[in-house]
N, C-alpha and C positions, 0 to 999 in steps of 0.2 A: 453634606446634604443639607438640603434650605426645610426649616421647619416650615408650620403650615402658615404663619405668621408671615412671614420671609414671601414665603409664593403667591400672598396676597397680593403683596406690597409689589410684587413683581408682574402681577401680570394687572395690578390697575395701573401703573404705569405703563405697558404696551398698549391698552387701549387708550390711556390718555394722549400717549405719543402718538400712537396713529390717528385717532379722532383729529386732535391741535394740529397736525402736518397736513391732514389733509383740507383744513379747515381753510390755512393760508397758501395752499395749493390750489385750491379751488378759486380762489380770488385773480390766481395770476391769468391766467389766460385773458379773462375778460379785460384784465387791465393793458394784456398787450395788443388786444384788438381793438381798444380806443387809443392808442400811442400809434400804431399801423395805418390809424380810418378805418380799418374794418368792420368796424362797432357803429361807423355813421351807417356805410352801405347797409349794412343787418338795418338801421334803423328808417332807412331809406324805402325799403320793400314793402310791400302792400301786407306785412303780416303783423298781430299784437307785439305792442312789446313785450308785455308781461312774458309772452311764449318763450321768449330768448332767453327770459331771467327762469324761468320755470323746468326748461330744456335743461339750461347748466343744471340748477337744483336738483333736478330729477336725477342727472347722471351723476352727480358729485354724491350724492345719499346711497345710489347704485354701488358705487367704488367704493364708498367707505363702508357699507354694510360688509361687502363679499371683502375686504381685508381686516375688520374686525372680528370673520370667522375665520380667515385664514391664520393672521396671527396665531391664536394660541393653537393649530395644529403645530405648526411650527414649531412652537415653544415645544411641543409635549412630544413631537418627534425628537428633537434637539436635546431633550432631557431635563428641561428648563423647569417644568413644569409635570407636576403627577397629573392625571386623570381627573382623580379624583375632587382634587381640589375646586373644578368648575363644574 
């Protein structure tokens, strides 16, 4: 069994792991819709840019919030993790 110490250390790492993953997740799309041109057409349309770069923001903070809570269900279903400790 992991003291409370141990459970720390373990679940700031699943939040770091998930925050950092999807940090460099979030980057790739846009990078492959300007290797595609798809990023010129988005830039091409009668809309702000900021809205494109805002869009992704918006939905990459969406994902990462709702699996920074999922995680540690998981963990404490899994047994990884006591309750209590969060």
């Amino acid at each position: 069994m992991l003291t409370g110490r141990e459970e720390a250390k373990i679940e700031a790492a699943l939040y770091h792991f998930t925050v950092a993953g999807n940090g460099v997740t979030a980057a790739m799309p846009l990078l492959f819709d300007e290797e595609t041109g798809y990023l010129d057409k988005l830039l091409s349309m009668p809309i702000r840019r900021s809205s494109i770069i805002l869009s992704r923001f918006v939905f990459q903070v969406g994902m990462n919030s709702a699996q920074v809570l999922v995680v540690p269900l998981v963990a404490v279903s899994a047994g990884l993790l006591a309750l209590g400790s969060w």
